[in-house]
ROGU-512094 format. One record per residue (C-alpha): residue number from 1; residue in one letter; y, x, z. Coordinates in steps of 0.1 Angstrom, whole numbers, plus 5000, padded with zeros to 4 digits. Each point is the difference from the previous one (the first is absolute). Example, Ala and Ser with C-alpha at 12.3 -4.5 7.8 and 13.67 -1.06 7.14 Angstrom:
<pts>
PT    n  res    yy    xx    zz
PT    1    A  4955  5123  5078
PT    2    S  5034  5014  4993
</pts>
This chain:
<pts>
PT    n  res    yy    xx    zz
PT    1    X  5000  5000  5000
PT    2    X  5023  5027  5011
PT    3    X  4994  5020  4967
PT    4    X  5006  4965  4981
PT    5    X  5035  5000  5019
PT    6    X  5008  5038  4993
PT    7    X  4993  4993  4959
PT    8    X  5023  4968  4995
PT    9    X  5028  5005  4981
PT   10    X  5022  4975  5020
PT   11    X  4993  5015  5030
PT   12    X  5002  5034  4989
PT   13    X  5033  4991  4981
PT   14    X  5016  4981  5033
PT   15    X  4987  5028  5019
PT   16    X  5014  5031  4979
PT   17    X  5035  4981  5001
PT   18    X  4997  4995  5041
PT   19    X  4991  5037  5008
PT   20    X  5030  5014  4974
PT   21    X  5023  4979  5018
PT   22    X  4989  5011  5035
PT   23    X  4995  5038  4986
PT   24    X  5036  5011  5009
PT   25    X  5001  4981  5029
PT   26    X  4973  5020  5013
PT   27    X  5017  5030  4989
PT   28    X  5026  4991  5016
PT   29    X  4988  4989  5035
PT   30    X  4975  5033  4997
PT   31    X  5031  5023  4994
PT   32    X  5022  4992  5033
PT   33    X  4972  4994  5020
PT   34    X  4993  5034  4995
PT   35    X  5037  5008  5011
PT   36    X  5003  4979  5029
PT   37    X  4963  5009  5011
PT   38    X  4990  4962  5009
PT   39    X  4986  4970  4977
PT   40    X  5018  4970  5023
PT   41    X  5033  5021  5001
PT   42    X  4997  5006  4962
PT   43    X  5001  4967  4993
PT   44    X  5025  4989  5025
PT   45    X  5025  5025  4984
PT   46    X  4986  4995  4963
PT   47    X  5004  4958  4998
PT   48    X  5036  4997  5010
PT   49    X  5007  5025  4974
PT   50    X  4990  4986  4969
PT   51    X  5028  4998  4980
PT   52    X  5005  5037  5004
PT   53    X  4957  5007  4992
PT   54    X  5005  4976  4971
PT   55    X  5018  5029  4982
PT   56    X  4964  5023  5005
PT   57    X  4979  4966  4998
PT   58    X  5013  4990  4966
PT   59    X  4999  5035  4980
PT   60    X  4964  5004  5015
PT   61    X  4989  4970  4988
PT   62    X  5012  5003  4966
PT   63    X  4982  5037  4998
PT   64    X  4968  4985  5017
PT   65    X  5001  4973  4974
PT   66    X  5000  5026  4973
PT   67    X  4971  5016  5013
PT   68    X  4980  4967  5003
PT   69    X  5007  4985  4969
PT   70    X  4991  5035  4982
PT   71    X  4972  5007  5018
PT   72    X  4988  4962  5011
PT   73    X  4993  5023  5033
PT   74    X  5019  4988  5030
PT   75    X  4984  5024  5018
PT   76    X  5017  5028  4985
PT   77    X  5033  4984  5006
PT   78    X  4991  5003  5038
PT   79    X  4988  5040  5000
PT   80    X  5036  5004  4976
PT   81    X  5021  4984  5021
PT   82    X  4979  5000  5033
PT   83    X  4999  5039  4999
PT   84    X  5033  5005  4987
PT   85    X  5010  4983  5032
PT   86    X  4979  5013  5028
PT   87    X  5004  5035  4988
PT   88    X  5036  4998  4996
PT   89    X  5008  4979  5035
PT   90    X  4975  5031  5015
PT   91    X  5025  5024  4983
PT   92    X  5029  4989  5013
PT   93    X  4984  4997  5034
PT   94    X  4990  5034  5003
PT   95    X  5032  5015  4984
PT   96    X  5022  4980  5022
PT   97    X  4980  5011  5030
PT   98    X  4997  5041  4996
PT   99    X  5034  5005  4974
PT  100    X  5020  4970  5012
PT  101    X  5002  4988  4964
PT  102    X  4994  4969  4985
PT  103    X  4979  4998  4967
PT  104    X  5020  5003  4966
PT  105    X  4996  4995  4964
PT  106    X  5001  5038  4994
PT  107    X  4969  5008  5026
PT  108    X  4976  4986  4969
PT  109    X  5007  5033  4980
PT  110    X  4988  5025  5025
PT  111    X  4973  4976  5014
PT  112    X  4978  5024  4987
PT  113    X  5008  5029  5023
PT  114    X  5006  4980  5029
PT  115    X  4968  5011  5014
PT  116    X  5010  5038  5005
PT  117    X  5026  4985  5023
PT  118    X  4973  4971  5019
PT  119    X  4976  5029  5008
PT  120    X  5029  5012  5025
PT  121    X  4995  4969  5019
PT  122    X  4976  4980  5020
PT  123    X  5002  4974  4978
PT  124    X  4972  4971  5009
PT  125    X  5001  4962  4988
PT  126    X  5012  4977  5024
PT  127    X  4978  4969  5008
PT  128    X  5028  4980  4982
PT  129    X  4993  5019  4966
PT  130    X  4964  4998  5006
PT  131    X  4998  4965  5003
PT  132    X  5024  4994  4971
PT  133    X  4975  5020  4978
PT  134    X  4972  4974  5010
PT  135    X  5018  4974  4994
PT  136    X  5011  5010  4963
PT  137    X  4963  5012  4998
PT  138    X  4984  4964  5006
PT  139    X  5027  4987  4980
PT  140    X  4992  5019  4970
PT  141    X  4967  4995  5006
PT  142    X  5006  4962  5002
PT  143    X  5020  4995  4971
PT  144    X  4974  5021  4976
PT  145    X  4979  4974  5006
PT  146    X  5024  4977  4974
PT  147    X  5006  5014  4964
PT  148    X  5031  4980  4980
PT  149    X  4984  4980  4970
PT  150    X  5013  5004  4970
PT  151    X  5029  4974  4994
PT  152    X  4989  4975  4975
PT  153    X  4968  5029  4995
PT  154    X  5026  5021  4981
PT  155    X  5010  5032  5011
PT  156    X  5028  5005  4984
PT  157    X  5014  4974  5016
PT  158    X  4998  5014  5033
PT  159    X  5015  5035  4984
PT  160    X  5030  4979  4992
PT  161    X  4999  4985  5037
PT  162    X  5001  5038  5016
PT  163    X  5023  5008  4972
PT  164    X  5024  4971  5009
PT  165    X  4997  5012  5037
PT  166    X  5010  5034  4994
PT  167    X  5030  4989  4980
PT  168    X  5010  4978  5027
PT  169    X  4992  5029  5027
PT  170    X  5027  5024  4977
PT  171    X  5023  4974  5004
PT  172    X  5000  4994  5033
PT  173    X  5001  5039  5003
PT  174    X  5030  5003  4980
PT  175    X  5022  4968  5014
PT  176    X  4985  4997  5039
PT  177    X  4983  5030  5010
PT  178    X  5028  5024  4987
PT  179    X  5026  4979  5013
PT  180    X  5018  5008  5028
PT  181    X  5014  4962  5006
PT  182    X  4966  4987  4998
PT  183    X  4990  5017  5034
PT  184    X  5031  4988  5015
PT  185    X  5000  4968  4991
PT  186    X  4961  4999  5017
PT  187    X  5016  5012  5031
PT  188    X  4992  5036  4998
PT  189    X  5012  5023  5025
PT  190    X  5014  5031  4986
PT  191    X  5021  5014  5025
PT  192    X  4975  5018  5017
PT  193    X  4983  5035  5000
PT  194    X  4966  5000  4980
PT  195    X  4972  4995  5024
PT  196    X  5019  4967  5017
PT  197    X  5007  4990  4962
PT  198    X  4962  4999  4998
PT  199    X  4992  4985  5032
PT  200    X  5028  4972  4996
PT  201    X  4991  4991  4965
PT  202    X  4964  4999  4992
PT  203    X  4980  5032  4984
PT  204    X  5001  4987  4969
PT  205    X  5041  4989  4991
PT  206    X  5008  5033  5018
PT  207    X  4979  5024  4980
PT  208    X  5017  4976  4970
PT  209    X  5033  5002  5010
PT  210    X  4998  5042  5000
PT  211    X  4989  4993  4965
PT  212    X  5028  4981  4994
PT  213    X  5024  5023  5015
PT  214    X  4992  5032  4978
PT  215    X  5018  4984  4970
PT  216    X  5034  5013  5000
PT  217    X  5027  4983  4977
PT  218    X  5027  5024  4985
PT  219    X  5035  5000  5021
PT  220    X  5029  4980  4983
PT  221    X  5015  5018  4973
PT  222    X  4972  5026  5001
PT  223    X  5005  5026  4969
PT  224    X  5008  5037  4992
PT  225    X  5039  4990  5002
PT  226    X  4998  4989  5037
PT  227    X  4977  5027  5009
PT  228    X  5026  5029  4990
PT  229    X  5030  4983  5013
PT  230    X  4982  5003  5035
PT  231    X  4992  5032  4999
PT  232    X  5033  5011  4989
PT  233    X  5019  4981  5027
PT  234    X  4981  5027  5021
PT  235    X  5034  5023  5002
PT  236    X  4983  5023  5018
PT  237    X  5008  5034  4994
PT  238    X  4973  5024  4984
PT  239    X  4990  5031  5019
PT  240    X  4994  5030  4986
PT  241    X  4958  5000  4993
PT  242    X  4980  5031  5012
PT  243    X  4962  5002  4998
PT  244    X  4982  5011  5029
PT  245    X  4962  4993  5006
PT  246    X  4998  4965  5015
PT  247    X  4971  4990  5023
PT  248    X  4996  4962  5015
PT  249    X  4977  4995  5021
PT  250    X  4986  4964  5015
PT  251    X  4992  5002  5034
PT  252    X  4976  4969  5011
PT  253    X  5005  4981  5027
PT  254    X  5026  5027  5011
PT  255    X  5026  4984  5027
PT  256    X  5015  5006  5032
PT  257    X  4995  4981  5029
PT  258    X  5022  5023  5025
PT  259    X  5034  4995  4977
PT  260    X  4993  4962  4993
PT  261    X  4982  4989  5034
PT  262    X  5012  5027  5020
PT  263    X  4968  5007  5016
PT  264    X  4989  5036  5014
PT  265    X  4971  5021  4994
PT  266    X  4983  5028  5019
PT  267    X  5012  5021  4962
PT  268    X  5024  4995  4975
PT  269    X  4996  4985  4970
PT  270    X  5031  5003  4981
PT  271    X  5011  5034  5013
PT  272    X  4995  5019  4961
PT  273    X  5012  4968  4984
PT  274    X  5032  5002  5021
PT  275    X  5009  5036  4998
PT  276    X  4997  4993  4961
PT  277    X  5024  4975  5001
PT  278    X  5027  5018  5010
PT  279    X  5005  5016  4969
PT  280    X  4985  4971  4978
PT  281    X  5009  4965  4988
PT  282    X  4979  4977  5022
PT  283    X  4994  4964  5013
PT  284    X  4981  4972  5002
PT  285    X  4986  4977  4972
PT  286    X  4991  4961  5004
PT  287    X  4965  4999  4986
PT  288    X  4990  4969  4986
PT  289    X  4962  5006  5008
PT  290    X  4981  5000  5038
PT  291    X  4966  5015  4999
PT  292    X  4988  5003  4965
PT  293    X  5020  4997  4962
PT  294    X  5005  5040  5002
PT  295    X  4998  4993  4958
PT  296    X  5024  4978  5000
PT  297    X  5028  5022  5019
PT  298    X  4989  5027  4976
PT  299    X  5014  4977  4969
PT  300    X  5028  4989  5021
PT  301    X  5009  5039  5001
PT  302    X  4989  5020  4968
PT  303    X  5013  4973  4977
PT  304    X  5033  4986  5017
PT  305    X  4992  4966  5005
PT  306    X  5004  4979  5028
PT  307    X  4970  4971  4996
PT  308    X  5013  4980  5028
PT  309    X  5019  4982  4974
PT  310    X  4966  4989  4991
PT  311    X  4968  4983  5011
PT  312    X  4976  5022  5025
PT  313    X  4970  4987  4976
PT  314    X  5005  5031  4981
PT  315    X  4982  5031  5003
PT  316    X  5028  5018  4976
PT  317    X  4984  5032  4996
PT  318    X  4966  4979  4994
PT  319    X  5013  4975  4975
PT  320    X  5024  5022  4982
PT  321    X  4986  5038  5007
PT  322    X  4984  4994  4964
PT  323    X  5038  5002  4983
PT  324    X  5027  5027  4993
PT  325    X  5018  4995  5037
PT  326    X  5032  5006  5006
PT  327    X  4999  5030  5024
PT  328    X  5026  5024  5003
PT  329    X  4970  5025  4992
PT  330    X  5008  4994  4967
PT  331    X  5032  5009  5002
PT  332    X  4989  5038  5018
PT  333    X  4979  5005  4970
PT  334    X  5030  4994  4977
PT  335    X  5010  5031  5022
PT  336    X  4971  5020  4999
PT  337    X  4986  4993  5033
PT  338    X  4960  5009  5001
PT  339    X  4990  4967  5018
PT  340    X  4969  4996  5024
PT  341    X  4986  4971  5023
PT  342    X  4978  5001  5029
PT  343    X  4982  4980  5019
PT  344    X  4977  5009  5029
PT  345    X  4978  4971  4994
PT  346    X  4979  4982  4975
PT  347    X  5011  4996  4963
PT  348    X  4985  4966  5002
PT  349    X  5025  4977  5016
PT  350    X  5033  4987  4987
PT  351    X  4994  5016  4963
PT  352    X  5023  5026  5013
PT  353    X  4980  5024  4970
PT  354    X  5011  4985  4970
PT  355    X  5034  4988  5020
PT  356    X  5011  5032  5009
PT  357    X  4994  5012  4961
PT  358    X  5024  4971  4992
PT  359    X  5028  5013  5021
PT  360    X  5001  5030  4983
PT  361    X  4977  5022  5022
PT  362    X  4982  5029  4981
PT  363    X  4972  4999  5021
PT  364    X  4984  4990  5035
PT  365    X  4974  5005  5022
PT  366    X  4982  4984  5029
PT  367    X  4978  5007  5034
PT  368    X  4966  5009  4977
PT  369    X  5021  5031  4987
PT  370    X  5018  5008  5031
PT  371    X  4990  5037  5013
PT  372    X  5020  4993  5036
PT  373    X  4979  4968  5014
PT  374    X  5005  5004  5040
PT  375    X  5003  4969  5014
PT  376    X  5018  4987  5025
PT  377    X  4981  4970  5013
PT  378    X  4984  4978  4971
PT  379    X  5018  5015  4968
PT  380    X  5015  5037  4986
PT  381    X  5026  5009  5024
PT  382    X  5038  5003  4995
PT  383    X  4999  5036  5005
PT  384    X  4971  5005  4975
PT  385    X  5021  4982  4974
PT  386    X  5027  5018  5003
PT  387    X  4983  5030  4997
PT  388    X  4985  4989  4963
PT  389    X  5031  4990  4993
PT  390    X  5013  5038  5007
PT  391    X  4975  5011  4983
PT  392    X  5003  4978  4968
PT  393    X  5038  5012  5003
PT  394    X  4990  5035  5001
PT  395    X  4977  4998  4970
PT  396    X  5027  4983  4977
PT  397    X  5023  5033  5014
PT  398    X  4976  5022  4988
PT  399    X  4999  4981  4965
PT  400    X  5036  5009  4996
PT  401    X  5006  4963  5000
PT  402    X  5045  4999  5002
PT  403    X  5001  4967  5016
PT  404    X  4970  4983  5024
PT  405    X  4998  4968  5012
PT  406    X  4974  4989  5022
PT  407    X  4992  4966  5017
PT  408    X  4975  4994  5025
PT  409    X  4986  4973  5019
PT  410    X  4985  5006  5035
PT  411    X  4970  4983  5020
PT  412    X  5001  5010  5031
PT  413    X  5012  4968  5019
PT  414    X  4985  4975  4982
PT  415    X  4990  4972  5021
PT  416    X  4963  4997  5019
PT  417    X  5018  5033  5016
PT  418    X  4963  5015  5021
PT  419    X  5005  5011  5034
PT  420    X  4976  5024  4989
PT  421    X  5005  5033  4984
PT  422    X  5036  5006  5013
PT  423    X  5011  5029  5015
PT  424    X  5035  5008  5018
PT  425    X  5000  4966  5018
PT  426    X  5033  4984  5009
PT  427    X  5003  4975  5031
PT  428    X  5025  4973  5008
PT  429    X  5018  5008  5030
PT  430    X  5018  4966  5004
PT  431    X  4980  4974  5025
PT  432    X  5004  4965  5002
PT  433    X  4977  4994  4969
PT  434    X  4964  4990  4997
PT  435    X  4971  5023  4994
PT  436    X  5001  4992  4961
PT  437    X  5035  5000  5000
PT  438    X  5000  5037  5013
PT  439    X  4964  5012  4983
PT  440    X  5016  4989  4968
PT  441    X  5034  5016  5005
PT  442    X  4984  5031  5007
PT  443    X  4977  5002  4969
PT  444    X  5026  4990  4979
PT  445    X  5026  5029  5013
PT  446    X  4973  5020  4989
PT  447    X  4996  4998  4972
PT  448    X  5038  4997  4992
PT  449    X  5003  5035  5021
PT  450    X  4977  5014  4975
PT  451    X  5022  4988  4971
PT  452    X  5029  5017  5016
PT  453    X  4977  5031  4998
PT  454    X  4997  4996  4965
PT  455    X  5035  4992  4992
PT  456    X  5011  5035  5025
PT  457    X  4971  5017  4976
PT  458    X  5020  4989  4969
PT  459    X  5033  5012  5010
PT  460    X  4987  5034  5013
PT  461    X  4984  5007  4966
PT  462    X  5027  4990  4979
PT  463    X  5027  5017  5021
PT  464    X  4986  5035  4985
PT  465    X  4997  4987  4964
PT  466    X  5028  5017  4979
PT  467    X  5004  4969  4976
PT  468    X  5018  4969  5012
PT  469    X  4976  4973  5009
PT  470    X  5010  4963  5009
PT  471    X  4974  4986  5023
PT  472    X  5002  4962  5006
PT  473    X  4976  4988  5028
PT  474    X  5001  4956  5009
PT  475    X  4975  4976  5020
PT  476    X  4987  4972  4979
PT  477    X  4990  4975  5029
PT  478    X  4990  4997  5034
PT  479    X  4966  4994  5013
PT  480    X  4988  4993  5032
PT  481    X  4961  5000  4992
PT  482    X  4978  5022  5022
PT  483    X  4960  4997  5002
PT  484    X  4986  4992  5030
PT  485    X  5033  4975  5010
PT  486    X  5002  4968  4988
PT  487    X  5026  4990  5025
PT  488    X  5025  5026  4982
PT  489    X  5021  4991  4978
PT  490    X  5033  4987  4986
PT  491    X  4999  4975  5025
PT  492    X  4997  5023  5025
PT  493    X  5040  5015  4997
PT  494    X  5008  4964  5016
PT  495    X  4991  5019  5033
PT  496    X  5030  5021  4995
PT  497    X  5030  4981  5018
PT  498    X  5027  5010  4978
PT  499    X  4976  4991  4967
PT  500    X  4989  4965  5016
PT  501    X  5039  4988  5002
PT  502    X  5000  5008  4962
PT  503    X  5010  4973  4975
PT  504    X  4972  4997  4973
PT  505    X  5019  5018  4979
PT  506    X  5007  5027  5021
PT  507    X  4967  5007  5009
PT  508    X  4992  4999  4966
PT  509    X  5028  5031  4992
PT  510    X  4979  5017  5031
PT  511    X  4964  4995  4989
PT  512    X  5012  5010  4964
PT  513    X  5019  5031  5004
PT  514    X  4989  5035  4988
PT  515    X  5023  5035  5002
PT  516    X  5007  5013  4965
PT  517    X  5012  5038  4998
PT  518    X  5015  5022  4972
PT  519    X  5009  5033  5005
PT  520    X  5001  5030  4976
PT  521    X  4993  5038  5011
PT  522    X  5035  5014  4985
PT  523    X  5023  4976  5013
PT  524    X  5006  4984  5033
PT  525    X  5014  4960  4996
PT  526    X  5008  5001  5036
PT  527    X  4980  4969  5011
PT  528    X  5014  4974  4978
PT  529    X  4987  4967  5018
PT  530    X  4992  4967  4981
PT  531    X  4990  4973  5023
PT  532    X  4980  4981  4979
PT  533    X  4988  5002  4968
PT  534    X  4982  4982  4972
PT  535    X  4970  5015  4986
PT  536    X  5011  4998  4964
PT  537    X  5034  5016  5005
PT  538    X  4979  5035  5012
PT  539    X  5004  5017  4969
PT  540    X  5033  4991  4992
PT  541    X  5015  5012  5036
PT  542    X  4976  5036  4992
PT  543    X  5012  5006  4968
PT  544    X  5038  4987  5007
PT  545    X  4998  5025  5029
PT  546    X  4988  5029  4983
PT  547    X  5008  4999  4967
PT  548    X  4967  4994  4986
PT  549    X  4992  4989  4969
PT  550    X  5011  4967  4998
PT  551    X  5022  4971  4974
PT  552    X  5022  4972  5001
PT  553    X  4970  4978  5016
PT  554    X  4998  5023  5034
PT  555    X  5043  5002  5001
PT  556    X  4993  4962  4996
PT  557    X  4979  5000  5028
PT  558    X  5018  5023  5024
PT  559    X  5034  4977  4998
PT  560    X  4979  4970  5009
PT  561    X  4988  5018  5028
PT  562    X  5039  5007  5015
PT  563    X  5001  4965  5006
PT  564    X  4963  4986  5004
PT  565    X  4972  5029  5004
PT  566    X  4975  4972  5015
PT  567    X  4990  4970  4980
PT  568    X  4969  4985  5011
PT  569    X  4993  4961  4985
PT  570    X  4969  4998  5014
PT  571    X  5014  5001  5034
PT  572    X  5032  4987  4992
PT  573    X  5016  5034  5012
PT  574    X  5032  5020  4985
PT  575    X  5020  5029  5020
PT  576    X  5029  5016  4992
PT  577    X  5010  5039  5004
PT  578    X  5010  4999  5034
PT  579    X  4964  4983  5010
PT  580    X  5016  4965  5003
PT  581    X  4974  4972  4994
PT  582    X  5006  4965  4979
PT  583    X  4981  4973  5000
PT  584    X  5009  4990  4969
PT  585    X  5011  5020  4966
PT  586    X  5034  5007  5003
PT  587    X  5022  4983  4975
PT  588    X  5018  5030  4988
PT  589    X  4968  5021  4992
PT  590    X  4989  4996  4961
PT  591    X  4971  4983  4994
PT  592    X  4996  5027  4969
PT  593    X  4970  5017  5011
PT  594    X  4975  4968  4994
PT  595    X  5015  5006  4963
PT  596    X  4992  5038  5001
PT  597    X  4965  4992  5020
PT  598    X  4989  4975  4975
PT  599    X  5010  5019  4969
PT  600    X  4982  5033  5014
PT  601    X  4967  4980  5010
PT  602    X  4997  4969  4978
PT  603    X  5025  5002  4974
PT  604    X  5011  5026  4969
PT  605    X  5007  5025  5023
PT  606    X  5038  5013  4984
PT  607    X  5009  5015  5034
PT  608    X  4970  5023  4999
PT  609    X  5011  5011  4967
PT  610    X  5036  5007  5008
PT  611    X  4986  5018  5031
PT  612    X  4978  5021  4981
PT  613    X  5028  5009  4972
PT  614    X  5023  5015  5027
PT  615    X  4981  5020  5018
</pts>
């Protein structure tokens, strides 16, 4: 009787129709159970949402229905859709947990080497994902059971339905998904950072909405025209250019939590990076990334672009690390800089290979190829890197290379910092704070006291070099990630009075901020001080400061920053010279930089042209 049921058309037909209407559905419920760990509190949150799921319902319905119609397997549409799902909703849940980032568009293209960086982890399936993977299992099992007869037993004709379907599914792409007002007008909530944008909005419409938000439309009155009429409104004067070796260096995870918290330590850890100072031009920059994103400081740097104009769904250097970027590498090549990037970790992540080839580097190389590999704790230390970085320096010397510029990108204090394996150990001498509070302090100093080592290593080798050498040093983020304490973290600075008074926003400038240095061996700056800085403006204070190689773009760049050196849309944070913060844009600062970001990154790039003429 059963088999009977299971070969009626009718019943197979009514049955087919049922399960693709409750296939994103399940998706759906799957997906944020998985982020909110609990099947009743899934749907609580999930029903009173549903305008907002619609958005995800409707564009997965239209895809499943593809699928069904060209396959007459319903069944399929569920593994699609229902593994698409679970996997993803599993991503974002373990991202969010050990980077503190929310799952975007741009993790698909390096999905495949997100492995090197799980096996760091003890990553293990919560019982939420495992009991979301039966329940997709027995529905796929359930709905193979029914196939989709043939409509009026022509084929074709159900061809044309899945055709119909994907037409429709394009053009609710084009005119719902990819519309910003849509989202709105479903009671979206946008104003929020990513991970509560995915917890407040359903899996599904959030992922969508990131989607949605990588399309950039052209400024107003966008065009080659415009473009040089901003840069020659620069009226900065242009110094004299010299060519000395340049070599920038990324420190991760490198901050100071004596000069922003003001808390003390058995050692210093700043002492090197002080007595530098005094002759350098130094400060602070607001980073726009906590934790991870180390890539995406990198673009924000080496090509001059500040992305928080733009959505955090991008991984730049992943999405457009394939294209001719618009670093000012390119421009030190025009000037016969030997160009070189390192990086003392794997090749594999962020397609930094080909990327770095694309801002004009002449080669690279990673940790498989490093001949100093000392670690301190879990990865190459910053002391070893700087010593292959002296030693790639003095092998381009020895080439007769006239002009060397080097770029390098440290490891050292990434986070899962071990307690293990770390010598010179620095203690927090302030009481008052719990046992993590002050374990944690005390691992993190240091490691920071050995990237003061490293930093005090650079300037003593340098300091005998006869040729002028530029050395910029800057943080990309803060992390407060330490195996073995799960208690530790951002959080844990609220146990600092003076931070637990801070505005949001203020705490936000203090779990942001990394020191920035640039000094040179033949001349002393006498510790100019910038407060605050953007990353983006970097190279443009560097090469306004020392006459490095540089065109009408960095001049641009360097004005702006008289007036506005910080402007952070993510957080909704701009500062002036003096350190002063707004709230809101001030009216008298040009909103000419989105023009000059957008035509550098997305449009005909004419600045980059111009820039590349001059110098």
């Amino acid at each position: 009787m059963v088999k009977n049921i299971l070969k009626n058309k009718k019943v197979n037909y009514v049955m087919t129709l049922l399960l693709l209407i409750l296939c994103p559905a399940l998706c759906i419920y799957l997906s944020n159970y998985i982020l909110r760990q609990g099947l009743v509190v899934a749907l609580r949150y999930v029903l009173p949402k549903w305008k907002i799921a619609s958005i995800g319902y409707v564009i997965m319905l239209l895809v499943s229905a593809v699928i069904t119609f060209a396959t007459r397997k319903v069944a399929l549409a569920y593994l699609v859709a229902g593994g698409i799902s679970v996997f993803g909703a599993a991503a974002h849940f373990f991202k969010t947990n050990f980077r503190g980032e929310a799952l975007f568009p741009s993790d698909i293209v390096f999905a495949s080497a997100a492995g090197d960086m799980v096996s760091q982890f003890n990553i293990s399936l919560t019982p939420a994902m495992i009991m979301s993977l039966i329940i997709l299992a027995a529905a796929i099992i359930f709905s193979a059971l029914f196939t989709l007869p043939k409509i009026k037993n022509r084929y074709y004709i159900n061809m044309i339905a899945a055709a119909v379907f994907a037409v429709s599914a394009v053009f609710y792409w084009n005119n719902y998904v990819l519309n910003t007002q849509h989202y709105k007008n479903m009671g979206f909530y946008e104003n929020m950072n990513p991970i509560d944008i995915y917890y407040s909005n359903t899996f599904h419409t959030a992922f969508l909405f990131y989607v949605n938000s990588t399309v950039v439309p052209a400024p107003d009155n966008y065009g080659q025209e415009r473009v040089v009429q901003v840069l020659s409104e620069a009226e900065m004067p242009s110094k004299e250019q010299t060519t000395p070796d340049v070599i920038l260096i990324l420190l991760e995870s490198y901050f100071d939590p004596n000069s922003l918290f003001g808390l003390e330590f058995t050692d210093s850890i700043n002492e090197n990076y002080n007595a530098v100072a005094q002759r350098a031009v130094y400060g602070n920059m607001l980073s726009f990334k906590y934790g991870g994103g180390t890539a995406d400081v990198e673009f924000n740097i080496l090509n001059q672009i500040n992305t928080t104009y733009y959505t955090e769904a991008l991984s730049y250097m992943n999405v457009y690390g394939n294209d001719k970027l618009p670093s000012f590498v390119h421009g030190l090549k025009a000037a016969d800089y030997s160009t070189y990037a390192m990086h003392a970790y794997t090749s594999q992540l962020y397609n930094r290979v080909n990327a770095y080839n694309n801002m004009g580097f002449d080669g690279s190389k990673f940790m498989d190829t490093y001949s100093n590999t000392a670690t301190y704790g879990n990865y190459i230390s910053d002391i070893s890197h700087v010593e292959e970085m002296i030693e790639k320096y003095e092998e381009y010397v020895a080439t007769g290379a006239d002009n060397i510029f080097l770029y390098g990108v440290s490891m050292q204090n990434h986070m899962n910092m071990s307690q293990e394996n770390i010598t010179d150990r620095v203690y927090l001498t302030d009481t008052g704070y719990s046992r993590s509070f002050t374990d944690g302090m005390g691992i993190l100093a240091s490691y920071m006291r050995q990237t003061d080592m490293a930093i005090k290593r650079l300037y003593d080798y340098f300091e005998q070099v006869d040729r002028e050498v530029v050395i910029i040093l800057y943080g990309d983020h803060q992390s407060y990630n330490i195996e073995g304490l799960p208690d530790f973290s951002t959080e844990s600075l609220n146990e600092i009075s003076s931070y637990n008074s801070m505005t949001d926003k203020e705490k936000y400038i203090a779990s942001h901020t990394t020191p920035f240095i640039i000094w040179s061996n033949h001349r002393d700056m006498g510790g100019e001080y910038w407060p605050l800085v953007s990353p983006y403006n970097l190279w443009a204070l560097a090469s306004q400061s020392y006459g490095l190689p540089s065109g009408e773009y960095e001049r641009y760049l360097y004005k702006q920053m008289q007036t506005m050196p910080v402007d952070n849309e993510y957080a909704g944070i701009w500062c002036d010279r003096d350190g002063k913060i707004y709230d809101e844009k001030p009216a008298h600062i040009s909103d000419s930089i989105k023009m000059m970001n957008y035509d550098r990154l997305f449009g005909k790039q004419y600045s980059v042209l111009l820039n590349e003429s001059e110098v």
